[in-house]
C-alpha positions in Angstrom: -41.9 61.9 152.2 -45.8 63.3 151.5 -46.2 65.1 148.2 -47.1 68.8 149.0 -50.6 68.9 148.4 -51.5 71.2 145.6 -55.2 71.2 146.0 -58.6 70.6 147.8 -62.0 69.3 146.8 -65.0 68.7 148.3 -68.4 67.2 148.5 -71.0 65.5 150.1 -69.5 61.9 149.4 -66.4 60.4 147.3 -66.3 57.4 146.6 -62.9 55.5 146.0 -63.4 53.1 142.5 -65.1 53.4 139.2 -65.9 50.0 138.8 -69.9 48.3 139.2 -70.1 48.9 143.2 -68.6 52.3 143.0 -70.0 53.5 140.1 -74.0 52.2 141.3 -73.0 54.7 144.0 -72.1 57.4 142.2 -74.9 57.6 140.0 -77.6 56.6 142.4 -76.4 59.6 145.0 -75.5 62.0 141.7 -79.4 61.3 140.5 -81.2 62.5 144.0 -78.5 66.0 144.0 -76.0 64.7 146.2 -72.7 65.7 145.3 -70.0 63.0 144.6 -66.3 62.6 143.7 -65.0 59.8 142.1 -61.8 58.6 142.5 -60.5 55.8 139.7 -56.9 55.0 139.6 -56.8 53.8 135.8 -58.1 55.6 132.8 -60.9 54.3 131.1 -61.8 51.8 128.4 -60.0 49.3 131.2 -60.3 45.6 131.0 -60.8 43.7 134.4 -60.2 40.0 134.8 -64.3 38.5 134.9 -66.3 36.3 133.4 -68.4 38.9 131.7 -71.9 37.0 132.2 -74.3 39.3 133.2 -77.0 37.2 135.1 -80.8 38.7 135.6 -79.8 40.2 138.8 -77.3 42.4 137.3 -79.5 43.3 134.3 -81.9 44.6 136.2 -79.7 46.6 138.1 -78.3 48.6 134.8 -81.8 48.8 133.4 -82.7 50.7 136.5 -79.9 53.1 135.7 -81.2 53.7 132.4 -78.4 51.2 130.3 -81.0 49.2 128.2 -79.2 51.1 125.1 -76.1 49.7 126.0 -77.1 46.2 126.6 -79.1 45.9 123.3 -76.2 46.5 121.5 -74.3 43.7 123.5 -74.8 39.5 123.3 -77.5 38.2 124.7 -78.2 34.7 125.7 -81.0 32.8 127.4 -79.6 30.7 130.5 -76.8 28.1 131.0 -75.9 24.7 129.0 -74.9 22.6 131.8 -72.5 19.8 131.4 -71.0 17.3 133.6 -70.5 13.4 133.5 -71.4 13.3 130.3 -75.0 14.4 130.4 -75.8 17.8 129.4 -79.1 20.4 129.9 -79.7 23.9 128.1 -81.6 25.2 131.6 -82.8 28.7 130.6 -83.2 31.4 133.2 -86.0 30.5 135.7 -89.4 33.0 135.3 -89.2 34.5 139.0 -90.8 38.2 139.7 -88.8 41.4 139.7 -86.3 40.0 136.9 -86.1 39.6 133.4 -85.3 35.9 132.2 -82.6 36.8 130.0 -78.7 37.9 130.4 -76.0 39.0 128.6 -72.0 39.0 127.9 -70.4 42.7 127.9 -66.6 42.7 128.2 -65.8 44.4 131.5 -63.8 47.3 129.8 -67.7 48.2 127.7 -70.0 47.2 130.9 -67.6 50.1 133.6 -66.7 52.7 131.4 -70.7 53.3 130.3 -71.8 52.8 134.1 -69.3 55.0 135.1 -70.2 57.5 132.1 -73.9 57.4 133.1 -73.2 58.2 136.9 -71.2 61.0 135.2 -74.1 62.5 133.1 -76.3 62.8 136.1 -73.8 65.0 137.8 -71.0 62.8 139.2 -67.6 64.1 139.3 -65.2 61.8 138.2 -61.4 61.8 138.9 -59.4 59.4 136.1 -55.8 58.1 136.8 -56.2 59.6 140.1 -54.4 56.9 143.3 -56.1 57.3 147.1 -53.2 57.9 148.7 -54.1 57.8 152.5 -57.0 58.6 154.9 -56.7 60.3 157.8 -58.8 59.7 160.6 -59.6 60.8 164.2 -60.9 59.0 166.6 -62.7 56.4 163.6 -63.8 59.5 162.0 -62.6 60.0 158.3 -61.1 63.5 157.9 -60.0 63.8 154.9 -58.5 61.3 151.6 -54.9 62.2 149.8 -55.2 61.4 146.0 -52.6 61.4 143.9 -52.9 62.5 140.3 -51.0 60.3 138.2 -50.9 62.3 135.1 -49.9 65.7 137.0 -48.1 63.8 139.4 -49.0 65.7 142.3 -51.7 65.6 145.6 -54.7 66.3 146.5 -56.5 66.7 149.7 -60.8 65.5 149.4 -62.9 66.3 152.1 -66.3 64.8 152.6 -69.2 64.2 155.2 -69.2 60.3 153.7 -66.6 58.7 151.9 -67.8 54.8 150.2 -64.8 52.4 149.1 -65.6 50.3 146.2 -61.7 49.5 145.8 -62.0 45.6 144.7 -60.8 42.9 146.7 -57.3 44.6 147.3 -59.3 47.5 149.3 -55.6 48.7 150.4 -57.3 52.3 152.2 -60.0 50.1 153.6 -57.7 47.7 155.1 -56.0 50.7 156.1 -59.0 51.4 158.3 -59.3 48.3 159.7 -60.8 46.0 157.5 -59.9 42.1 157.1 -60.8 39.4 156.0 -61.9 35.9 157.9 -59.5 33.6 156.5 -61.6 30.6 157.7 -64.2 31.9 155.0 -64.3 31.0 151.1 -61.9 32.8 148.9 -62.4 32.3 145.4 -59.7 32.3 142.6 -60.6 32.4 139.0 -58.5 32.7 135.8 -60.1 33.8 132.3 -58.7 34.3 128.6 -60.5 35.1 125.3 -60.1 32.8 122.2 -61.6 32.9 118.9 -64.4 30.7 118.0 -67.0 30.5 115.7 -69.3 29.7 117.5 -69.6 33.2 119.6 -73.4 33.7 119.1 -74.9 30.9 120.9 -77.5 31.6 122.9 -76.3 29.5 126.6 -73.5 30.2 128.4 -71.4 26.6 129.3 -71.1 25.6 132.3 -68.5 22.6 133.1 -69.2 21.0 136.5 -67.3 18.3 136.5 -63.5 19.5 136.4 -61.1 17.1 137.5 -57.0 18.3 139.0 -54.0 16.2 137.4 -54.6 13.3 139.8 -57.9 12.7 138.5 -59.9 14.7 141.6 -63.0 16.3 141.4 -62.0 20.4 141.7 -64.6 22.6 144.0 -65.3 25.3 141.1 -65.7 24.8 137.6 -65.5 25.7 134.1 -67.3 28.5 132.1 -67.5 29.8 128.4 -69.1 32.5 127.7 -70.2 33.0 124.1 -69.6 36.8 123.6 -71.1 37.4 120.0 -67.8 39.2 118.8 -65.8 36.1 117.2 -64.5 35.2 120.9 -65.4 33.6 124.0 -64.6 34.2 127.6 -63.2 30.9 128.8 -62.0 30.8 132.3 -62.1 28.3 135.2 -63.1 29.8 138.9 -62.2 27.3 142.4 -64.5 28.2 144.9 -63.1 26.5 147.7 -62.1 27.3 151.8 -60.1 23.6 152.1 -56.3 23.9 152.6 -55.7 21.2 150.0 -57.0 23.6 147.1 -54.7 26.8 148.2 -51.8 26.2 146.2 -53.7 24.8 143.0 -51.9 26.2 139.8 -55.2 27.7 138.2 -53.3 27.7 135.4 -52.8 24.8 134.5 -56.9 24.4 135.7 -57.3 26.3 133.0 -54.9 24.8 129.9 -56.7 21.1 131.2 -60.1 22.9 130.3 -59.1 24.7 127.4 -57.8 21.8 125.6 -61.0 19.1 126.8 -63.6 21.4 124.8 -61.0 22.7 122.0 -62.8 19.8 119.9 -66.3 21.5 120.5 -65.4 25.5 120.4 -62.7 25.2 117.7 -60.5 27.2 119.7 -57.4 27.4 117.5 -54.9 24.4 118.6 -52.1 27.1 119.2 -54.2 29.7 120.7 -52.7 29.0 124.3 -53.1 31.2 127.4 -52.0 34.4 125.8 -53.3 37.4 127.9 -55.2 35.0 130.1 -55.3 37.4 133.3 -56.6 35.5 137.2 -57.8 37.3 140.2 -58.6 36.6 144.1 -62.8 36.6 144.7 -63.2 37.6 148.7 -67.0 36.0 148.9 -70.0 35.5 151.7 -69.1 38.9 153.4 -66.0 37.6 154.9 -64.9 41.3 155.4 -64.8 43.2 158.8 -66.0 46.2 159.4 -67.8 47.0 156.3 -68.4 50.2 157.9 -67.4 52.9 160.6 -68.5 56.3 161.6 -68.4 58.2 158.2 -67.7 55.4 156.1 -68.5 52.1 154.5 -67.5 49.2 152.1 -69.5 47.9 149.0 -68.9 45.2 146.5 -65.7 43.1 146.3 -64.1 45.2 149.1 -66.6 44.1 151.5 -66.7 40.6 150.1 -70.3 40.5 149.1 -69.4 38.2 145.8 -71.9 35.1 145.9 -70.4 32.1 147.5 -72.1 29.9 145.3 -71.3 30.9 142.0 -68.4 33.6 142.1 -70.3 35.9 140.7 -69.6 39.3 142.1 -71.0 41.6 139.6 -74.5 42.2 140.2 -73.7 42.3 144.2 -71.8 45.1 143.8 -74.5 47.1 141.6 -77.0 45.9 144.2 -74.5 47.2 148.0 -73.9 50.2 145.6 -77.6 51.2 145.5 -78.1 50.1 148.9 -75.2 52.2 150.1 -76.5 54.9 148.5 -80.2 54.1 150.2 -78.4 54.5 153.7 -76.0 58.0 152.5 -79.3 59.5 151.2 -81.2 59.1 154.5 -77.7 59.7 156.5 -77.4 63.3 154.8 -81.1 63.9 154.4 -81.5 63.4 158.4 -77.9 64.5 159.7 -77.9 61.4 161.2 -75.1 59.1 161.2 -76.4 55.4 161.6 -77.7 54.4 158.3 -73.8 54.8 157.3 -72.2 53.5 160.3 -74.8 50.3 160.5 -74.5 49.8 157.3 -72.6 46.5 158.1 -76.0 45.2 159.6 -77.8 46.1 156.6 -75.7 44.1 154.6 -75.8 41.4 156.7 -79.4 41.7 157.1 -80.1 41.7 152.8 -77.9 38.5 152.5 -76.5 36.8 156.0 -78.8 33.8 155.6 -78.1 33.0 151.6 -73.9 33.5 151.9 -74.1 31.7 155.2 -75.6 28.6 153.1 -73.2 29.2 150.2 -70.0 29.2 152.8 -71.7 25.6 154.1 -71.3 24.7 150.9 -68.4 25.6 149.8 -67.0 24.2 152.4 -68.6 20.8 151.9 -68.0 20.7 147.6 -64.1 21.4 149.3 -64.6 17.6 149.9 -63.8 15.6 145.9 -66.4 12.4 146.8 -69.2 15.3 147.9 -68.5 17.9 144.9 -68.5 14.6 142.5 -71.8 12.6 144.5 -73.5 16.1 144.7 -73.0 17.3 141.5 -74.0 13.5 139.7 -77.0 13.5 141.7 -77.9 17.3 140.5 -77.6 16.2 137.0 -79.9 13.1 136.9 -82.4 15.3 135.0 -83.0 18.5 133.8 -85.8 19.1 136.6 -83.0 18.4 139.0 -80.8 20.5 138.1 -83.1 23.5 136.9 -83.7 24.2 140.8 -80.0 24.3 141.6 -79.3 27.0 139.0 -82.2 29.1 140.3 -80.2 28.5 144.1 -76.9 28.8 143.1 -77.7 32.5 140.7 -80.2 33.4 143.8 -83.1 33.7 142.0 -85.4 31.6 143.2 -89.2 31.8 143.5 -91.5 32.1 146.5 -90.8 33.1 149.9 -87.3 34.1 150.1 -86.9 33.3 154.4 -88.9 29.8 153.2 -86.4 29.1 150.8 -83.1 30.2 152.8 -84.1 28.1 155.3 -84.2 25.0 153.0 -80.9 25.8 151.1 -79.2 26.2 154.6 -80.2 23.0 155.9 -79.5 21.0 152.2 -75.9 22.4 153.1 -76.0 22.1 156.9 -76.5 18.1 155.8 -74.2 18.2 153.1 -71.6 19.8 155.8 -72.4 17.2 158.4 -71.6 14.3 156.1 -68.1 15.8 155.1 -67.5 15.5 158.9 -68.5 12.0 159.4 
């Protein structure tokens, strides 16, 4: 039975989860006088299963919202120490324009709550500990959202002219609403811990490319330690993979394997194990649809823009956050509903061409001989492998259709060899 509703709300937009998507939204609308409601189910500092590498495609995002503070007080590091058949390069971030050549490590429960608090000191409302509940719709039209307040424990009824759903890859309203994913796409799984180490100042990030499963196979995904100048690193592993054989791989015991190979190096603590170690699913290439409908649309893990490449969802969700809030601005400022209800096209029409060659890859690293071949040849020398980095973080030089079209037919081979 429905809760009886014990009050109303409205605005020009809500927006349904506080963390980088949702939050870009807020304070992107909140910053040109739009009126926004936030809706976050947990209460915040909250800590989020991640990586917590901020590449240059994220850091410019939060510089634009006026975080520099923030990040100057966090870790920075320079680019990624690649290692893999025993060879080894420090390959710094590539000089490209319109980003910095620099990232950093912030712990997901820093990095949302002072995005979220920024979108809040330009005039976003948000709603902690409060549950979407249920949309109801007409015809495809969203009517109204029921929240739940956790703490009061009663429900609300939100009524908006745009509502944006930034709920993660769960997205239980959008899915609600229609939306699904194409199981024949990548899905991503990654599992991360912290452990003590003193060496949590260094300026790379590691990168472990080589990973092999308990029968000695080459794993499509890999290893990562991320330095995070606190006494601890984030250590995780992440399978990027769309292959049946890799669905029921105990990431797990992926990540106990890698833990214990660079022990020696890190000086993780012998008896440290797995303890809080938290995993997650990664919905990637924009293998969600609809990403939007009449009065709505999807943005960051919920429409599974995370980067097919890499797993790296974080910056892609600041970047469909801003973009959403492009297409809501001109939406409201026009009364015109087709920058939100296309919205899927403009998504499609930012990335199609990059996550189409990342899904072609995935698909052929899902192969062990091709992830080991392709990955030996990568790491001949350090001018090898510098230009995959650039690919695989999408920041690459020169003209981007120029380059899309090479990537896409590197993997288009790569994908016609797995078939032979």
């Amino acid at each position: 039975m429905n809760k009886t509703l014990e009050g109303t709300g409205t605005a020009d937009v809500i927006v349904v989860g506080g963390g980088p998507a949702g939050a870009a939204v807020a304070y992107w609308l909140a910053i040109r006088g739009v009126s926004v409601i936030l809706v976050e189910k947990k209460r915040f500092p909250r800590d989020k299963t991640c990586g917590d590498g901020l590449t240059p495609r994220a850091v410019v995002q939060l510089e634009a919202m006026g975080l520099q503070s923030m990040l100057d007080s966090q870790h920075k590091y320079l680019g990624i120490h690649a290692m893999a058949f025993g060879r080894s390069y420090q390959l710094p971030w590539p000089s490209v324009p319109n980003y910095p050549n620099y990232g950093y490590v912030v712990r997901r429960s820093v990095l949302d709550q002072a995005v979220l608090e920024r979108a809040s000191e330009v005039g976003a409302q948000v709603l902690y500990h409060h549950e979407s509940i249920e949309a109801t719709t007409r015809s495809g039209h969203i009517e109204s959202l029921r929240v739940r307040d956790l703490g009061a424990n009663v429900d609300l009824c939100l009524t908006a002219k745009v509502y944006v759903f930034a709920e993660g890859s769960n997205a239980r309203i959008a899915r609600s609403l229609g939306a699904h994913r194409d199981v024949s796409k990548p899905l991503g799984l990654a599992i991360r811990g912290y452990f003590p180490t003193d060496r949590s100042n260094e300026d790379w990030i590691e990168s472990h490319l080589d990973l092999r499963d308990e029968t000695g196979a080459t794993i499509p995904g890999y290893g990562w330690i991320f330095p995070a100048g606190d006494g601890t690193a984030n250590v995780g592993f992440g399978l990027l993979s769309n292959s049946k054989r890799w669905r029921k791989m105990n990431t797990t015991h992926a990540l106990e394997r890698f833990v214990a190979q660079t022990q020696p190096e890190w000086h993780f603590p012998a008896d440290e194990g797995l303890r809080g170690a938290t995993g997650g699913k990664l919905p990637m290439g924009l293998s969600v649809e609809p990403r939007s409908g009449a009065n709505f649309l999807l943005v960051g893990d919920a429409a599974a823009a995370i980067n097919p490449f890499n797993g790296e969802g974080i910056s892609y969700g600041y970047e469909t956050g801003r973009m959403a809030a492009n297409a809501i601005t001109q939406s409201l400022g026009t009364n015109d509903p087709r920058p939100v209800a296309e919205f899927s096209a403009t998504l499609q029409a930012r990335y199609a061409g990059y996550y189409a060659a990342g899904r072609l890859f995935v698909k052929a690293i899902s192969n062990p001989l091709l992830m080991s071949s392709g990955v030996w040849l990568a790491m001949r020398s350090k001018a090898t492998m510098s230009p995959v980095v650039a690919i695989m973080a999408n920041l690459m030089a020169g003209s981007t259709p120029d380059r899309i079209e090479q990537i896409y037919s590197f993997t288009q081979r790569l994908h016609e060899r797995q078939a032979v």
